[in-house]
C-alpha positions in Angstrom: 12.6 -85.0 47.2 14.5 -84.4 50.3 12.6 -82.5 54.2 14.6 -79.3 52.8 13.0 -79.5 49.2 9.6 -79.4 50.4 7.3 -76.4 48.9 6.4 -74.1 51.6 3.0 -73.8 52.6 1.0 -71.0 52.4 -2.7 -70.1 52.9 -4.9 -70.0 49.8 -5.4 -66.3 48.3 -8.5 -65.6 46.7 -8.0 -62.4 44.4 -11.4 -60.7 43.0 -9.7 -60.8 39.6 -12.7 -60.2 37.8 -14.6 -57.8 40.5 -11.2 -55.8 39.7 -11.6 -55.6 36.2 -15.4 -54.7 36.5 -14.2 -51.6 39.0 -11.7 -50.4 35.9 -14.7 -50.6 33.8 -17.1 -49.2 35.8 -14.3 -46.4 36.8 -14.2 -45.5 32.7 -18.2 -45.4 32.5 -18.8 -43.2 34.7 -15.8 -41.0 34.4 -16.5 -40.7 30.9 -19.8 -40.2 32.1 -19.3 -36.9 33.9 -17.2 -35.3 31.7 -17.9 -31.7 31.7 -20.2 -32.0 34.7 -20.7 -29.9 37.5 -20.9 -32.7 39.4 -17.6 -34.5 38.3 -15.4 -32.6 41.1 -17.4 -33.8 43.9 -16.7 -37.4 42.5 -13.3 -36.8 41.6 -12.8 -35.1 45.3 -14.0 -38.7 46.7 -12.6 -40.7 44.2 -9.3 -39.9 43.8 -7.9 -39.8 47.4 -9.7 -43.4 47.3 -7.4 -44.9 44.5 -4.8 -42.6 46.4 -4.8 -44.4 49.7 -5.4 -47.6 48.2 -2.2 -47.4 46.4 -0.2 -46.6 49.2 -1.7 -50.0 51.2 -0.9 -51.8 48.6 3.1 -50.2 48.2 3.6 -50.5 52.3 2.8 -54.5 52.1 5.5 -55.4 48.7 8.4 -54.9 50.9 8.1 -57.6 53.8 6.0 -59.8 51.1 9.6 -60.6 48.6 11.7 -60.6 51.5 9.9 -63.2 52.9 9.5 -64.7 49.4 13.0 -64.7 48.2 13.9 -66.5 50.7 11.9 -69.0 50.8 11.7 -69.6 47.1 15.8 -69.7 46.9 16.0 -71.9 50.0 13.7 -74.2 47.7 15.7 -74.1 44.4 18.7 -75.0 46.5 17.5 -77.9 47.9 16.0 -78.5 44.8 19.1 -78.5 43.1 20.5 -80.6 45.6 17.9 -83.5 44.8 20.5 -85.4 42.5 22.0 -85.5 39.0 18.3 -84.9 37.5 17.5 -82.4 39.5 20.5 -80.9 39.0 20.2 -80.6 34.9 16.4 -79.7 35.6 17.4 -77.0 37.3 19.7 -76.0 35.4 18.3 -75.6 32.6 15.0 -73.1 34.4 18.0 -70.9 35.6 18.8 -70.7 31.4 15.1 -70.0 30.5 14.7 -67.1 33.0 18.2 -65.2 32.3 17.2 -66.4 28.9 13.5 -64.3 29.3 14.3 -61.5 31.2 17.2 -60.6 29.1 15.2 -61.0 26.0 12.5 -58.9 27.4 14.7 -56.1 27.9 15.3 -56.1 24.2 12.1 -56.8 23.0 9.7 -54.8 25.0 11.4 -51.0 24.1 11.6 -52.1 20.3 8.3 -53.1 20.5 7.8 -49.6 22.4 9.9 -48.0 19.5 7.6 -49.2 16.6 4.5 -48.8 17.9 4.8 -46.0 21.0 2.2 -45.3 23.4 -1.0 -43.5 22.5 0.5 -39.5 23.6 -3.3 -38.4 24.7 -3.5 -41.1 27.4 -0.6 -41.8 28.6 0.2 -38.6 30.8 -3.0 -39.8 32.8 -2.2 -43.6 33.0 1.5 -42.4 33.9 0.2 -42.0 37.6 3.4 -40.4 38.5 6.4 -38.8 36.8 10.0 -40.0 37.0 12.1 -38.6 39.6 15.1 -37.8 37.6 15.5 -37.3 34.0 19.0 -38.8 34.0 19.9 -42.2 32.6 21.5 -44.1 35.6 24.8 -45.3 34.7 26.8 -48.6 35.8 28.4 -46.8 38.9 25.1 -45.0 39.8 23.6 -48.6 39.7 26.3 -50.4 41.4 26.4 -47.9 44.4 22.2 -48.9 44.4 23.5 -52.3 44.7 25.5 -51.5 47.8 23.8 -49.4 50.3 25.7 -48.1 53.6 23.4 -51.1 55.6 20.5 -53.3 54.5 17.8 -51.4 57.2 18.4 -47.8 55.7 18.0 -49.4 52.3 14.9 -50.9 53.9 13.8 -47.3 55.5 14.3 -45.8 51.8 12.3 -48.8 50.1 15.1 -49.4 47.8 14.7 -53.2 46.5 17.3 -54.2 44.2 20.2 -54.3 47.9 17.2 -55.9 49.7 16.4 -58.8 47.3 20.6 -59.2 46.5 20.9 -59.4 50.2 18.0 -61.4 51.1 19.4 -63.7 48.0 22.9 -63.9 49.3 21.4 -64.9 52.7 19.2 -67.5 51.5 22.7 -69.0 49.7 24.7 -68.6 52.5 21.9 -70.6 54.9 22.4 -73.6 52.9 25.9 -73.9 54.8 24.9 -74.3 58.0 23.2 -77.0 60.0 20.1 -78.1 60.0 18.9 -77.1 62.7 18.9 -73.5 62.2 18.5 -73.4 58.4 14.9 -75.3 59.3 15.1 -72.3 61.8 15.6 -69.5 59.8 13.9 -70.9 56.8 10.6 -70.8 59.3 10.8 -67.4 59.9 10.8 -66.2 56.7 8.0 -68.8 55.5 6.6 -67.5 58.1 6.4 -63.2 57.3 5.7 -64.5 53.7 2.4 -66.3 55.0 1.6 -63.7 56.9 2.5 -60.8 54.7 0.5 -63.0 52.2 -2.5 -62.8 53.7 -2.1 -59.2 54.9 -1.9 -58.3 50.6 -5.1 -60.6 50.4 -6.8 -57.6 51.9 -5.7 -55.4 49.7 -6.1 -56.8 47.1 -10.0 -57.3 48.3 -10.1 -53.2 48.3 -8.5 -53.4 44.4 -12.4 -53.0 43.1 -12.6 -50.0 44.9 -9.1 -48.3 44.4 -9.1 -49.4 40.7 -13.0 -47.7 40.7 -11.4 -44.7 41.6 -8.0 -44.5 39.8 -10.0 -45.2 36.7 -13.0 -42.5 36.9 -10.2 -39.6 37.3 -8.2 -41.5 34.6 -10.9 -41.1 32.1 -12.1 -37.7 33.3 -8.9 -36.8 31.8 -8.4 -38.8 28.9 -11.8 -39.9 28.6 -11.5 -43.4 26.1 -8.4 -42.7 25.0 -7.1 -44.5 28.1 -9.2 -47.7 27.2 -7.0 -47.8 23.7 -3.8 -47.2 26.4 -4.7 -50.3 28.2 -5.3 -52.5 25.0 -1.8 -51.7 24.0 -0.3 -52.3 27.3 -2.1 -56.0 26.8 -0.4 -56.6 23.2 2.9 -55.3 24.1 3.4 -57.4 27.2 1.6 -60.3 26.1 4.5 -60.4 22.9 7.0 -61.2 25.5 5.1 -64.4 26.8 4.2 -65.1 23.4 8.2 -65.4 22.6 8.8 -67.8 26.0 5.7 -70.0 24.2 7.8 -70.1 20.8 11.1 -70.6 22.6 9.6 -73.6 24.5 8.4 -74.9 21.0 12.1 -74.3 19.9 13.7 -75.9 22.7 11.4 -79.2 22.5 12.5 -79.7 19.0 16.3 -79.0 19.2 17.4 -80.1 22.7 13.8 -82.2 23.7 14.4 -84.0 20.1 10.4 -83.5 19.0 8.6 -82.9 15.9 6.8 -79.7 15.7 3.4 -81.8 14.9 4.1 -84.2 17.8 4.9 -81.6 19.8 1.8 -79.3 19.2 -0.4 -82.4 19.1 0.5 -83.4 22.4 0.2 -79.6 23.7 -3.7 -78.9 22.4 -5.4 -80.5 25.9 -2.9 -78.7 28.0 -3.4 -75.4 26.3 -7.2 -76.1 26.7 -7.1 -76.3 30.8 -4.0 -73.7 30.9 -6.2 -71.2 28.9 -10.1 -72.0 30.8 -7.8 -72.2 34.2 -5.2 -69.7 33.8 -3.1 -72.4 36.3 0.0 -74.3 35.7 -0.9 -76.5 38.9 -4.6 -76.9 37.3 -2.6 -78.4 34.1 -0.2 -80.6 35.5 -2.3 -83.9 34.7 -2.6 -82.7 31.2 1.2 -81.6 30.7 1.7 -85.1 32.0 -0.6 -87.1 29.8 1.4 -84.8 27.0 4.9 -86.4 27.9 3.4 -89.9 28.1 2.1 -89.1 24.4 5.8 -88.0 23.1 7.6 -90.8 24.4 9.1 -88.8 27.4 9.8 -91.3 30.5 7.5 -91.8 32.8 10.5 -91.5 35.7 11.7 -87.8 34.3 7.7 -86.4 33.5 6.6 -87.7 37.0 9.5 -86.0 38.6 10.6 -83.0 36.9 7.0 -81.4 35.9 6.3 -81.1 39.6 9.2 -79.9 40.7 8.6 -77.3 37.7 5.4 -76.4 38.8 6.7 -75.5 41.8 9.8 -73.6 41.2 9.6 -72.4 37.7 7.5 -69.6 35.6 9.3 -68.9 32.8 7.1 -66.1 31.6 7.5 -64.0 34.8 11.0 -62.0 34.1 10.1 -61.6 30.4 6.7 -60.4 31.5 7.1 -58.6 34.2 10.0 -56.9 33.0 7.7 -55.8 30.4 5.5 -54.1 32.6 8.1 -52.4 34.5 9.7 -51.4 31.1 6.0 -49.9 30.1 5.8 -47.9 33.2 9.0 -46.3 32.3 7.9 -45.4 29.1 4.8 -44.1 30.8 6.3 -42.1 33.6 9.4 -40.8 31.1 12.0 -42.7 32.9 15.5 -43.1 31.0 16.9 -46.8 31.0 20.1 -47.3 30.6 21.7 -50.5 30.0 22.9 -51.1 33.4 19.3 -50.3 34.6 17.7 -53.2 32.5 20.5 -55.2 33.6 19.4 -54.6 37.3 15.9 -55.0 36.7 16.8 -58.3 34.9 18.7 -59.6 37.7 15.9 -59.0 40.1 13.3 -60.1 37.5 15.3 -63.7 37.7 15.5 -63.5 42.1 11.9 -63.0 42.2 10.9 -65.7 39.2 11.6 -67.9 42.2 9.4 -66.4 44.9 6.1 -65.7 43.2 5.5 -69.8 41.7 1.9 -70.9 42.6 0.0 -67.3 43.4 -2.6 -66.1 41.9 -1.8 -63.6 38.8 -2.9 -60.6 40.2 -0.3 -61.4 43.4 2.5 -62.4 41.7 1.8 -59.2 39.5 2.2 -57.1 42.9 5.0 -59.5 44.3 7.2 -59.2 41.5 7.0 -56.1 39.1 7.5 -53.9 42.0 10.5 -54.8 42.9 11.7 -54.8 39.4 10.3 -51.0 38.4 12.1 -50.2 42.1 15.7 -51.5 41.0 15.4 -49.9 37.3 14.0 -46.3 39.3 10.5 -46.6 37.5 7.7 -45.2 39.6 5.3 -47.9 40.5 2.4 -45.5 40.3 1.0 -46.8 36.9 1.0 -50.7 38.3 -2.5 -49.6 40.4 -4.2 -49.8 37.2 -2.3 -52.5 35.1 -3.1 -54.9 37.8 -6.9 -54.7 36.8 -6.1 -55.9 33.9 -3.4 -58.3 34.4 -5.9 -61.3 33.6 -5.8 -61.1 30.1 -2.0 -61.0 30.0 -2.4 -64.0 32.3 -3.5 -66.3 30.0 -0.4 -65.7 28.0 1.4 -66.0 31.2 -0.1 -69.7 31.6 0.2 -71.2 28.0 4.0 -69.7 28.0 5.0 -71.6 31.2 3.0 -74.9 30.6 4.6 -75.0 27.2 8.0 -74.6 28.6 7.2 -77.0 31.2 7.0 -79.6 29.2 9.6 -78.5 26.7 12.5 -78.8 29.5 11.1 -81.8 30.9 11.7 -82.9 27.0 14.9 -82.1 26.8 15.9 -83.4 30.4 14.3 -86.5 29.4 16.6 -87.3 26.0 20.0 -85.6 28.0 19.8 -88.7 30.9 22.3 -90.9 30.9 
């Protein structure tokens, strides 16, 4: 791969993932604990402006984070793309799977929604917030979001979908010019992302406490109620992964030429490191050993799994857009179709800017943006993110399986 296909670098985040999860449980105990208590409105007096502030650290950081991001993780597909005929038909076919998975997402997820609707008693108090409006946004009303009168008062207003177009059409446009100042620019931007990266590192080391707090007043009010809330948030989201691991089996049999008992054969060790690591990067010897196993050439796997690890989840828009489609349902935001459209064209930009980072900060990274485009309040994400890995784990079986599926079906289209 070519100087301008080179991943960025950026420093390692560790995220107390399970310190997270153990403040969300700990939260429920003891708010569930002082129920009808004198003392719970001290606590809750504490607690809540805690999960309060916490939020709003974490909100003020997603902004500069994607702009940064997009960039950089466009800039990369580019010159990706750019790599040769291989390359080319690799790439092509990620862009596929992720219009492919956010699109299906946004007609999965509110079906799913419509069979089996959220549990009514918790989910006023898991809502954190209420939707602005109770209008369904039409095409003009999203098109004019689209189009703001300039990028820094869309910036002021925290509006996303004009900022991650813009950023997007930047990113494109960069790849015209010289060298020189595409290394440049690209710099700058790797730069805010490394920096912004670290900056939501530190937030994210508060999550135990703001998650402690969000959850005691959560189950104050709904007391375990909002424990059966969050188990159907896990099943509901998890389905869309669970339809990108299917569709990878699919694709490896039709366009990657594989029988379903090859293909699954070969997948077993590389679901057993994807589910004990929850990382694609942690699984790349496997998926490669997997190839080897179904004939795949050496020349395609050794090439195009890396370069898929690096630029391609294909769980993220059908996941994330889950979320966001969740919180709407929460919050009682009306979707229209031009809403989910938005949110699935952001939910494809920002596929390509959170590759390699931990769950819990791509979670942050990308469902924000997508919630902001649709006009979901992101106030319910403060307390899905402690649980985001278990859906992770769906996350990382659905995007090693589809690894190696399109590396498949490269493989048998070469020439």
């Amino acid at each position: 791969m070519n100087e301008a296909a080179e991943s960025a670098t950026f420093p390692e985040i560790k995220v107390p993932a399970a310190l997270t999860f153990a403040g969300l449980v700990a939260g429920f105990a003891v708010g569930i604990m002082l129920r009808g208590s004198p003392l719970l409105a001290d606590v809750l007096a504490v607690a809540k402006p805690l999960g309060a502030w916490w939020l709003k650290l974490l909100q003020i950081t997603i902004l500069p984070l994607v702009v940064g991001l997009v960039y950089t993780g466009i800039s990369q597909t580019l010159a990706a793309a750019g790599g040769g005929a291989l390359a080319r038909r690799a790439v092509g076919l990620f862009f596929a799977v992720l219009i492919f998975s956010g699109l299906m997402s946004a007609l999965l997820v509110p079906g799913l929604l419509g069979l089996a609707p959220i549990p009514e008693k918790a989910a006023a108090a898991l809502s954190g917030g209420v939707a602005a409006t109770g209008t369904v946004p039409g095409f003009a009303e999203v098109v004019d979001a689209m189009l703001p009168q300039n990028i820094f008062a869309a910036a002021n207003a925290g509006a996303m979908l004009p900022i991650v177009l813009f950023v997007s059409a930047l990113a494109v446009a960069a790849a015209r010019i010289g060298p020189a100042p595409r290394r440049a620019l690209a710099q700058v931007f790797e730069g805010l992302a490394g920096a912004m990266m670290v900056m939501v590192g530190w937030v994210l080391m508060l999550a135990p406490l703001g998650v402690f707090g969000l959850a005691i007043g959560l189950a104050a009010d709904s007391g375990s109620d909002a424990i059966g809330a969050l188990a159907h948030y896990i099943v509901v989201v998890s389905c869309a992964g669970a339809v990108i691991l299917l569709a990878g089996f699919l694709l490896a049999i039709t366009l990657g030429g594989q029988r379903p008992g090859t293909f699954l054969k070969a997948m077993l060790p590389v679901f057993a490191v994807a589910f004990s690591t929850q990382s694609s990067l942690a699984s790349l010897p496997a998926m490669l050993g997997a190839t080897r196993q179904m004939g795949v050439r050496e020349a395609t796997a050794d090439f195009v799994l890396p370069l898929a690890v690096a630029i391609f989840r294909a769980t993220s828009p059908a996941m994330n857009m889950g979320v966001a489609i969740y919180a709407a349902y929460l919050t009682g935001t009306p979707l229209s179709v031009w809403a989910l459209l938005a949110g699935a064209v952001v939910a494809f930009l920002v596929s390509l800017s959170s590759v390699s980072l931990p769950g819990t900060l791509s979670f942050v990274v990308s469902v924000g943006p997508i919630a902001n485009a649709m006009g979901v309040p992101i106030g319910p994400l403060a307390l899905l993110v402690a649980v985001e890995m278990l859906p992770d784990v769906m996350r990382t079986l659905g995007n090693v399986t589809m690894d190696v599926a399109v590396t498949t079906a490269v493989d048998r289209r070469r020439v």
